[in-house]
N, C-alpha and C positions, 0 to 999 in steps of 0.2 A: 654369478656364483657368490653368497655369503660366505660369511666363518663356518658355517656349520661343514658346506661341502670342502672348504678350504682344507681344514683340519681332519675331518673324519673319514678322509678320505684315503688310504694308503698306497702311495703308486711304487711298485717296487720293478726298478730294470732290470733284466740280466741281458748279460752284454759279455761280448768277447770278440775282438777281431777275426779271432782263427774260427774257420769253420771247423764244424765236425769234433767241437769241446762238450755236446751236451745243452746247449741253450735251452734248444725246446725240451727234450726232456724234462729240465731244470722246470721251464713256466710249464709245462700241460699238467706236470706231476705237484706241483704247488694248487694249480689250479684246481686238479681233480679233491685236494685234502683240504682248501676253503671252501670248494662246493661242497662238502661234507659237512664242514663246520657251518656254514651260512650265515648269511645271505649271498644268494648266486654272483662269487665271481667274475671280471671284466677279464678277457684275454684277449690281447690285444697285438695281432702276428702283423709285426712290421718288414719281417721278410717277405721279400718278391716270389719268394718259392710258396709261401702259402703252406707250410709245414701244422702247425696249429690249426689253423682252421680247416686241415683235409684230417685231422686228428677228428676236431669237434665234429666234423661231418659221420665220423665212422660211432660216433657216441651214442648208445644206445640212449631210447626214449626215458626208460626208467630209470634213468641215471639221476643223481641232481642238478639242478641247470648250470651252466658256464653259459655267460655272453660272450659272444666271439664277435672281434670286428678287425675287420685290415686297420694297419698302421700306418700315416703317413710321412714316411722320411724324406720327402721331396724338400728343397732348398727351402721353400716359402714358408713351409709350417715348421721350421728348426725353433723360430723366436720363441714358440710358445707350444711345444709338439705333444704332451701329455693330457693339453688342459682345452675343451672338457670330453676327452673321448670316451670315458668309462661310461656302461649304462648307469642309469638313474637309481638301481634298486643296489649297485655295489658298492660296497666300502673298500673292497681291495681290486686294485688293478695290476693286472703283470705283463710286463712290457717285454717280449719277445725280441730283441733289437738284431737285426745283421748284421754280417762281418761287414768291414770296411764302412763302419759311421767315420763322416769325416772331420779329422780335428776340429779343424772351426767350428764345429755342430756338437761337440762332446759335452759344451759346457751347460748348452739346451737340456738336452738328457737327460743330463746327472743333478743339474741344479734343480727341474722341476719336479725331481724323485723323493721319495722317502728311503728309501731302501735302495741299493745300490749291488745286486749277486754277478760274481765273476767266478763261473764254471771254470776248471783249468782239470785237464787231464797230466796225468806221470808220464811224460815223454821230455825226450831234451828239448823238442823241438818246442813243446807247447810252455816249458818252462819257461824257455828263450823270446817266445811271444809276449808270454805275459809281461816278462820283467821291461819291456820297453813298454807294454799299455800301461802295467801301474804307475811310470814316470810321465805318464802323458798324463793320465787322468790324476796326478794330483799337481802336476803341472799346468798344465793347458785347459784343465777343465776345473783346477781350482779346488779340491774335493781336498777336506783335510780329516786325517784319519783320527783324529779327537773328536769330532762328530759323530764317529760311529753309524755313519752312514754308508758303508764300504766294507763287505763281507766276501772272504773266497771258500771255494765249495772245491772241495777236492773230487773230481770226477770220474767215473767209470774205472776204479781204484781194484787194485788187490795187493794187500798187505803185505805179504810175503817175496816182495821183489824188490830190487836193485831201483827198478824208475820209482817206486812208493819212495824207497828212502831218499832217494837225489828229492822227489816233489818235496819231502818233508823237511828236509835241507834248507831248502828255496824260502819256503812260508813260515821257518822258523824267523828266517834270517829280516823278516818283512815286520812292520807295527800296524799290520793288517791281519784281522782276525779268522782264523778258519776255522769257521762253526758247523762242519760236517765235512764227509767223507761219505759218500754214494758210492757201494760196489760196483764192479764190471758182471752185473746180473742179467740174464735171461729175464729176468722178470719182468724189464722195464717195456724189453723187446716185444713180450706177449701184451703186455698192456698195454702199449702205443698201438699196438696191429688192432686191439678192440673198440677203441676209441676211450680208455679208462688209465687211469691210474695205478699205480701200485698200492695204495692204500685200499682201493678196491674189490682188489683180488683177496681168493684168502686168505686169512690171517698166516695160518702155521706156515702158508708158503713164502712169503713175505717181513716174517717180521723182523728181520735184520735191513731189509731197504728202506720200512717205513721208520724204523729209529735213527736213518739217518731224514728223512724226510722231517720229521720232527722235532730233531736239533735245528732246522734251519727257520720253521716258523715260531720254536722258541726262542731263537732270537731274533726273528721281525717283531714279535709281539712284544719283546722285554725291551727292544730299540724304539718302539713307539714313544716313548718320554720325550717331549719337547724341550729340544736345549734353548740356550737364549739368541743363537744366531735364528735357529729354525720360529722363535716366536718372534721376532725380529724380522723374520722376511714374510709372516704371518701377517703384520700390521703393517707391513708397506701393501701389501698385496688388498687388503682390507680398505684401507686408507687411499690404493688406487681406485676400487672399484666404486667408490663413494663419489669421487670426484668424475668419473667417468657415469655417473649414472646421473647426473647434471649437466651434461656434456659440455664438462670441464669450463665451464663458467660461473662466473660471482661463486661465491664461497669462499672459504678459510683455508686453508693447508692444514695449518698448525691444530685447529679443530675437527677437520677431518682424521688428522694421526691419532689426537686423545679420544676420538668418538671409536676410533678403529680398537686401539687397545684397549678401552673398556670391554670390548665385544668380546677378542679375543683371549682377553686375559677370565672374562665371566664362562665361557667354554670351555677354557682349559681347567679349570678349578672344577667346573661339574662332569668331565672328562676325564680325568686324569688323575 
């Protein structure tokens, strides 16, 4: 894999311990509004239940294409779990994860993502989940929220209650960004039964779930900016795969890192 798949590549998780927060929702409903935008999509259902891909199965033909592929969260593939599972024709992957990823595997995850969504629903129960996963995950998995790689998605929501305002309580009180708020809508329910999305349905019926749909890929897209840790782990990753495609004999180190950041640094200027 060069710079080019390294960089243009977009892999974003969604993840949450708790079941039953909206995961899939979250990826199939992503999925369905980049198959829209195009080029097709990677979706990629790491759960055992196979929730995504019994969606993608109910997908009608004349849809726009999604790749759909099982996930592998077995022990072996944690070191390197994201890379290269997306098809060949995607620039965006969405990484469907299970409940109960295990600590020690969190930092796999999250480090080889770009984009980082955690669904959480208004319940006490799901606030109280969370509030121990986001100290693990910037904990244990290292994830610092100056990176702006770590977004929460307020789920299956209605405004007008007691658990909305405790959720909004919660995420105020965090330096973790909530870039949308998904109703508790029928619509998602009819859509996942068709094998579609809510953007796909029609407009007049939807157009309050796709504005929140659309706050969340305005900020994948506005988060795409390469910081300098993210170009920093770009030219190690460049500068390994040089050395490895020699297999790792005679050659420079120090020539393969300036040979790597040339590359990287000439893709991002025409990129970015």
């Amino acid at each position: 894999m060069g710079v080019t798949s390294t960089v243009d590549l977009h892999r974003i998780v969604v993840l949450n311990p708790k079941g039953g927060c909206g995961k899939t929702t979250l990826a199939t409903n992503l999925a369905g509004l980049y198959a829209l935008r195009g080029p097709p999509p990677t979706l990629l259902d790491c759960d055992p239940q196979g929730f995504c891909l019994r969606w993608l199965e109910k997908r009608p033909p004349n849809r726009p294409k999604i790749h759909g592929y099982p996930g592998d969260t077995t022990p072996h593939a944690a070191s390197n779990p994201l890379d290269p599972q997306g098809h060949p024709d995607s620039k965006v992957i969405i990484v469907d994860l299970p409940g109960g990823i295990p600590h020690k595997d969190l930092h796999a995850y999250t480090y080889e993502a770009d984009s980082v969504l955690l669904p959480i629903m208004p319940s006490e129960i799901d606030i109280h989940s969370a509030t121990t996963f986001i100290a693990e995950l910037l904990l244990d998995a290292q994830l610092d929220p100056r990176d702006n790689k770590l977004a929460i998605v307020a789920n299956r929501v209605r405004t007008r209650t007691k658990s909305f305002a405790m959720l909004m309580r919660f995420l105020t009180s965090l330096k973790i960004p909530m870039i949308a708020t998904l109703r508790d809508s029928q619509a998602f329910v009819h859509a996942a039964a068709k094998g579609l999305a809510v953007c796909e349905l029609p407009p007049s019926r939807v157009s309050d779930d796709v504005a929140g749909l659309d706050s969340i890929v305005h900020w994948l897209d506005r988060h795409r900016t390469v910081s300098e840790q993210r170009r920093q782990e770009l030219i190690a990753k460049v500068a390994y795969r040089h050395a490895e495609a020699r297999g790792f004999t005679g050659g420079d180190p120090a020539r393969d890192w300036l040979e790597a950041e040339r590359e990287v640094d000439k893709y991002l200027s025409r990129s970015f």
